[in-house]
Structures are given as structure tokens and as C-alpha cells.
C-alpha positions as CSV (number, residue, x, y, z in Angstrom):
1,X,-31.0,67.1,161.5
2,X,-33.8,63.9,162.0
3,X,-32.1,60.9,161.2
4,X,-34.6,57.9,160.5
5,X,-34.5,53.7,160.3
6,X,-36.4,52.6,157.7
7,X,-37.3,48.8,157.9
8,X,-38.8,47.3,154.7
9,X,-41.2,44.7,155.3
10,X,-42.2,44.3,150.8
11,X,-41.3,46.1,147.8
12,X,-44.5,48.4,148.4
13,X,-44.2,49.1,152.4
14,X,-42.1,50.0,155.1
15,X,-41.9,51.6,158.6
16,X,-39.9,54.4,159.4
17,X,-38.2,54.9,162.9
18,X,-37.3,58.5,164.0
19,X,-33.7,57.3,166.2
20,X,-31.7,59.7,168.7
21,X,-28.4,57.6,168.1
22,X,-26.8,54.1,166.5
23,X,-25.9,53.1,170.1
24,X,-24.4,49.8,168.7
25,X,-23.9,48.4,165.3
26,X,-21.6,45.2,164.6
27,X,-21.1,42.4,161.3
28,X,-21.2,39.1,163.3
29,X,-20.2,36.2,161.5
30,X,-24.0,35.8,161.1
31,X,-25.8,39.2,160.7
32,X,-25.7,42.9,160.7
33,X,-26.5,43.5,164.7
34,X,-27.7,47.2,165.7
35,X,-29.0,48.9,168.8
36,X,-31.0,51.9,167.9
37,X,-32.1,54.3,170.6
38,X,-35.7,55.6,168.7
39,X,-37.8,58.2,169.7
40,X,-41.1,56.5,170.3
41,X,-40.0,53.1,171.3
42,X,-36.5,53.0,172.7
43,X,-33.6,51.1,172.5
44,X,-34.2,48.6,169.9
45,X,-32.5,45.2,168.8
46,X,-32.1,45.1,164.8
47,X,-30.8,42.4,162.6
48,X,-30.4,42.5,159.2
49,X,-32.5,45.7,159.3
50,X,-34.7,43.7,160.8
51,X,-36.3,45.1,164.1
52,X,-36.7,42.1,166.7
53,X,-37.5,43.8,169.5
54,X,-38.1,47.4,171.6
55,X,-37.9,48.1,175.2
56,X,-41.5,49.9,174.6
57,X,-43.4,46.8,173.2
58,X,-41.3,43.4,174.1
59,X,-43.4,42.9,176.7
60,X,-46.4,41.2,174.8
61,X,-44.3,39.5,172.2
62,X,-42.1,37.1,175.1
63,X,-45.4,37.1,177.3
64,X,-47.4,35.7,174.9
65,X,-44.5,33.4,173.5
66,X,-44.0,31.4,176.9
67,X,-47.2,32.0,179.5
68,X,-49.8,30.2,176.9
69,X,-48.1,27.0,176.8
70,X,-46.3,27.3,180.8
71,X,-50.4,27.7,181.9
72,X,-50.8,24.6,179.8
73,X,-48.8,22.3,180.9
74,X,-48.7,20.1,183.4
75,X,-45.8,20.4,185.0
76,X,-43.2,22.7,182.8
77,X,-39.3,21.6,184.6
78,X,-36.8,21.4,181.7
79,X,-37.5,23.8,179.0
80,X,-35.6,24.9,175.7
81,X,-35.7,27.7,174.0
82,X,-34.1,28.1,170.7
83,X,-32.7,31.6,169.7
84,X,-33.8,34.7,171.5
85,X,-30.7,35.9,172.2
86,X,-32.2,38.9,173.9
87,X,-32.8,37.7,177.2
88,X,-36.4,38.3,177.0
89,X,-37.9,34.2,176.4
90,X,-35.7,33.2,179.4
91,X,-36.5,36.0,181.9
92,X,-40.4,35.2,181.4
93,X,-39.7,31.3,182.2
94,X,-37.5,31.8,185.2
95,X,-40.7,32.9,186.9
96,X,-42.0,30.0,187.4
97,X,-41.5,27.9,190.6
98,X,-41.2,24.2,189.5
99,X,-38.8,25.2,187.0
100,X,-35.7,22.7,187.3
101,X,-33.6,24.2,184.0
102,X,-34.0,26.7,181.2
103,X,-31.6,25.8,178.1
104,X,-30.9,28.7,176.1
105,X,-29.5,27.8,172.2
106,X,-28.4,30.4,170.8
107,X,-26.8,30.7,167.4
108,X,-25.0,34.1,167.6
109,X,-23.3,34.9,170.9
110,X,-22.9,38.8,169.5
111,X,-26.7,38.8,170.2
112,X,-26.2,37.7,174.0
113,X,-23.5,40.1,174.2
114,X,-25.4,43.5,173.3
115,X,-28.7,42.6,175.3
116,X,-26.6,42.0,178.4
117,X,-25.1,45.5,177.5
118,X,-28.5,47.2,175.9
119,X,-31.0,45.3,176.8
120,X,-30.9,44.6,180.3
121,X,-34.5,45.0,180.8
122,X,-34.5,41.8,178.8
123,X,-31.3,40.3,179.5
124,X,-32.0,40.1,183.6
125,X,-32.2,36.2,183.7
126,X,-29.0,35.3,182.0
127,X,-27.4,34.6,185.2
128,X,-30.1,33.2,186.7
129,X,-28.7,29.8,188.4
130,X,-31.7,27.6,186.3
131,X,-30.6,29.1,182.7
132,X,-27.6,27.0,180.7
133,X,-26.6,28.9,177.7
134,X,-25.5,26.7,174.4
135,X,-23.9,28.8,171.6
136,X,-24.1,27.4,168.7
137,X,-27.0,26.0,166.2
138,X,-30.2,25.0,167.4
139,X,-31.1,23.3,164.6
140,X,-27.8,20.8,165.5
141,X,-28.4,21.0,169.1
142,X,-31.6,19.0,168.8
143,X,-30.6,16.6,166.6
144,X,-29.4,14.2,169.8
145,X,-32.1,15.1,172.4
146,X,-34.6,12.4,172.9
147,X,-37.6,12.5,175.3
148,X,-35.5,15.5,177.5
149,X,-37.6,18.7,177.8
150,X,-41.3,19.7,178.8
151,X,-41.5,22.3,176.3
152,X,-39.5,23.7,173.6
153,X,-39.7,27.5,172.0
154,X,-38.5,28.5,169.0
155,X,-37.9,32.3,169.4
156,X,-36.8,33.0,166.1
157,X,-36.1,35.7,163.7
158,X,-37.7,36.0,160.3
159,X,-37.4,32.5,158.1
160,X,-34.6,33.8,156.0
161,X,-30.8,33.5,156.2
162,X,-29.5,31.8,159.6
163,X,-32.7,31.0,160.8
164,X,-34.5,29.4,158.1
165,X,-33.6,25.7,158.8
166,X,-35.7,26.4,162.4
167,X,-39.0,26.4,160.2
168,X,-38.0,22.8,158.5
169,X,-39.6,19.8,158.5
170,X,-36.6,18.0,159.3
171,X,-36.7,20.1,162.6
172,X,-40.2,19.9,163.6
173,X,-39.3,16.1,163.6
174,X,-36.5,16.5,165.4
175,X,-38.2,18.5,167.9
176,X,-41.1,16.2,168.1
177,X,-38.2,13.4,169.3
178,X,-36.8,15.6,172.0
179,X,-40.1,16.3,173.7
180,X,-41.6,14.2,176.3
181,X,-44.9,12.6,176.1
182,X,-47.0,15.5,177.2
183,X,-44.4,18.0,175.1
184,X,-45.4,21.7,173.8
185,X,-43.6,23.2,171.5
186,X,-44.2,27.1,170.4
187,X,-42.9,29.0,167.1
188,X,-43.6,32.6,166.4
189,X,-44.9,32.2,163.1
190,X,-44.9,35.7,161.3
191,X,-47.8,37.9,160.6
192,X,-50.9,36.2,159.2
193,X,-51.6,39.5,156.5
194,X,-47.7,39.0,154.9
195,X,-46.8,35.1,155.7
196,X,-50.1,33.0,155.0
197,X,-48.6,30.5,153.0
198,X,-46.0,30.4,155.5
199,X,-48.1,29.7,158.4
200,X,-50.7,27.1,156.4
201,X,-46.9,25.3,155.1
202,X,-45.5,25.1,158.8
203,X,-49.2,23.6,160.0
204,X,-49.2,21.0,157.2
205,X,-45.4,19.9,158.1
206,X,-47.0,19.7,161.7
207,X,-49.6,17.6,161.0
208,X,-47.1,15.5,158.9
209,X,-44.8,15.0,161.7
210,X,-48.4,13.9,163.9
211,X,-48.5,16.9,166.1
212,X,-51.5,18.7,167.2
213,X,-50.8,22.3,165.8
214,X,-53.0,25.1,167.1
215,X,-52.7,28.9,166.3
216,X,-53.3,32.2,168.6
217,X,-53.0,35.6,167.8
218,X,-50.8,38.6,169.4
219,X,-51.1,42.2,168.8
220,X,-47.7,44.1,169.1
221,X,-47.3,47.3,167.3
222,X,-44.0,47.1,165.6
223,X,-44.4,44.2,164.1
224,X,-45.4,44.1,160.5
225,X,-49.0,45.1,160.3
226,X,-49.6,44.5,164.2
227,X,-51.1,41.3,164.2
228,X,-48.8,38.3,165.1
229,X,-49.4,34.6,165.3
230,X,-47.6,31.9,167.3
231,X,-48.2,28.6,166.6
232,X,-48.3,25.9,169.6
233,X,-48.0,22.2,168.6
234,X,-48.9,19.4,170.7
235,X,-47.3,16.2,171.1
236,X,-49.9,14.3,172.4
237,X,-53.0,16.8,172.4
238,X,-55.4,15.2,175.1
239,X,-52.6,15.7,177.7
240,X,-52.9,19.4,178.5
241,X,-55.1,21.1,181.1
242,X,-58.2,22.3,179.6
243,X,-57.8,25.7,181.3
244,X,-54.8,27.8,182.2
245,X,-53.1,27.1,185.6
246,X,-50.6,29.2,187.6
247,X,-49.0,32.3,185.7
248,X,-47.1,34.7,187.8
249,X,-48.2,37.9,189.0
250,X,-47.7,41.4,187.2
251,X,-47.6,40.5,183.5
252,X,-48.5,43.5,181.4
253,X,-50.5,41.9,178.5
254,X,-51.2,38.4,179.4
255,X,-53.9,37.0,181.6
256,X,-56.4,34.0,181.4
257,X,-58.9,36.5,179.5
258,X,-56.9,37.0,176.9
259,X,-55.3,33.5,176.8
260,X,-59.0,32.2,176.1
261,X,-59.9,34.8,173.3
262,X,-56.0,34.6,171.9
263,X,-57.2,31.1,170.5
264,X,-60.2,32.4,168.6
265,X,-59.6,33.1,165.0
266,X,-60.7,36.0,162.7
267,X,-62.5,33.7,160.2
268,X,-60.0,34.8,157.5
269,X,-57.1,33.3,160.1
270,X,-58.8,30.3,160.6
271,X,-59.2,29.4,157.1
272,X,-55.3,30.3,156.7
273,X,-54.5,27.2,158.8
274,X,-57.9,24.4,158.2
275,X,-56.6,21.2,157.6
């Protein structure tokens, strides 16, 4: 007998996953958290019936998350990252030499728990001696932070139930406070054929709270429709190197080439986000 995940993604469309077995399935005080083992993409981390990531494909989602704005910077040392429970965010940033300390804030600790278990692909730099990990809500983590980290990701699920307060304009502000003077931070920020108003809303509250919000583009197959943005917003926007620096060896998807052409815009995407 085939058994088969079905995610929804609108009333009028869905994907279906073929799965060998529910390796894992748990109500959190959160969210309904499940490991499924699928046929073409492997173990994968669901919440909500939500799929957040595969063994097959995570690669160019936490690539292109943190190398973009780690290339950018000046001199990325203390870094947050805000959800992404799975391990993946924090393994990328670890690679980096001049790192002094990776803050990992992290609402559900059920999620931390399965990817050290499921995911270790992912999970590898949870015990790395740079990494602190905060359970508990971002959103109230920040709050107290002033002027502490280089650059701050917000490796969120989709803006709806526990995560929705990290696409506020209260915390953009608050972000924008806890960044130093040359601060990045990076959101992914949904697909740009299913979320436009969501990404032209979360560029407007950018610009509000006087960053310098720029999008770039992704292309990972099970997310909805393929195409995927992330959003990096500047504190101060002349501070950045006007090229990509250092980026460590043996990354699958990400390279200086596709860093340049990840900023250029399908005209319909650029409009999406035009001041």
C-alpha cells in the first residue's frame, strides 16, 4: 500500500509526498512536529503539515540564508539566529573563522530535539563550542539587546501561528536596536508567486524602521512554487563591502556567481518590492 503526505499550500494546490515511514511525530506545546522519511527527498522536518526542510534539498535554503550577508560583512563575530531549530543556519555559520559566538533562539526545544535525533546532517554544530542555545521566544529575547550582534537571521517558519510576531514591525525595530552600526539582518520571506503582499508589507515596515531592505532570490524545489526570496536589510547601507569576501570551501549551491545574479530581479519581483 503507497502511503502519501499531502501539504496544502491554497485552497486550489498542494504537493503530495510519497513517504516510506512516520519516523517521528509529536504535539509540542507549540506545533504538530513530524519526521517523514519520503521517497524522493528523505527524511523530512514537518510542522503543522508544513514541510521545513529535506535532507535532499536543505542545502540551498541555509546556504543562501547565511553566506550572502557573512560575504557581506565586514567582519561577522557575534551572530543571532532566530528559530531554525534544525541545526542547519548554525552549522553554515560555524564555518567561518573570525567567528566569536553563534546565538541560537529557539522557541520550541522539541524542534532541537528531533534534528539532533533525525537530522544530524543538519544538527552537526549544536555542540560546536561558538553556538549558545536560548529556548525560548525570540521575539522576547531581543527585546533587551542593544548594539550586541553583527548580524541577525530570522530562520522562520511560515508567518502564521508561533511565528507570526517575527514578521512585526515591533520586531524589525527591535532588531534594528540590537544590531551594531554596520548590522545585517536576513528574513526568509516566503515565495514571491503566493506571498507578494507579504513581501511589499515587510519592505514597507523596513523602510519605516530606516533600514536599507534589499531582496534576492533562491530556487529550492520543495518549496511552494520553487522560487524563494530572502530579504536582507541593512542598518546602515554604505557600510558593506561592495563585493563578496571569504565564503568557505565546498558549498553546494552558493558561490560569488550566483550571489551577484541572486540580487537581480525578474521585473515582476522587482515591482513586488519598489518603494
Amino acid at each position: 500500500m503507497e502511503i502519501w503526505f499531502s501539504e496544502k499550500h491554497t485552497d486550489n494546490l498542494a504537493l503530495h509526498y510519497r513517504i516510506k515511514e512516520t519516523l517521528f511525530r509529536k504535539k509540542t506545546p507549540y506545533q504538530e512536529l513530524a519526521i517523514l522519511d519520503t521517497c524522493e527527498f528523505g527524511r523530512t522536518l514537518v510542522l503543522d503539515g508544513v514541510v521545513q526542510t529535506t535532507v535532499r534539498d536543505e542545502f540551498i535554503y541555509h546556504e543562501m540564508l547565511v553566506h550572502p550577508a557573512m560575504a557581506l560583512h565586514p567582519s561577522p563575530q557575534r551572530i543571532l539566529v532566530v528559530g531554525g531549530g534544525d541545526g542547519g543556519t548554525i552549522r553554515e555559520i560555524v564555518k567561518y573563522p573570525g567567528l566569536e559566538k553563534v546565538t541560537l533562539a529557539e522557541l520550541d526545544e522539541e524542534v532541537i530535539a528531533a534534528s539532533r535525533h533525525f537530522l544530524p546532517e543538519l544538527s552537526c554544530a549544536f555542540d560546536h563550542p561558538k553556538v549558545e542555545i536560548s529556548i525560548g521566544d525570540g521575539v522576547e529575547y531581543i527585546k533587551d539587546k542593544e548594539n550586541t550582534f553583527d548580524i541577525i537571521f530570522i530562520d522562520s517558519p511560515d508567518p502564521i501561528g508561533p511565528a507570526s510576531g517575527l514578521f512585526s514591525a515591533a520586531f524589525y525595530a527591535d532588531i534594528r536596536k540590537a544590531l551594531k552600526p554596520e548590522g545585517i539582518m536576513v528574513a526568509q520571506t516566503e515565495s514571491p508567486f503566493l506571498h507578494a503582499e507579504l513581501i511589499r508589507q515587510v519592505h514597507a515596515v523596513l523602510r519605516k524602521e530606516s533600514f536599507s531592505p534589499r531582496l534576492y532570490l533562491a530556487y529550492i524545489p520543495t518549496y511552494q512554487h520553487g522560487m524563494w526570496s530572502f530579504t536582507m536589510a541593512l542598518k546602515e547601507p554604505g557600510s558593506l563591502k561592495p563585493e563578496p569576501g571569504w565564503t568557505p570551501p565546498g558549498t553546494r549551491y552558493y558561490n560569488k556567481d550566483i550571489h551577484r545574479g541572486a540580487f537581480s530581479l525578474p521585473s515582476f519581483v522587482a515591482e513586488i518590492v519598489a518603494p
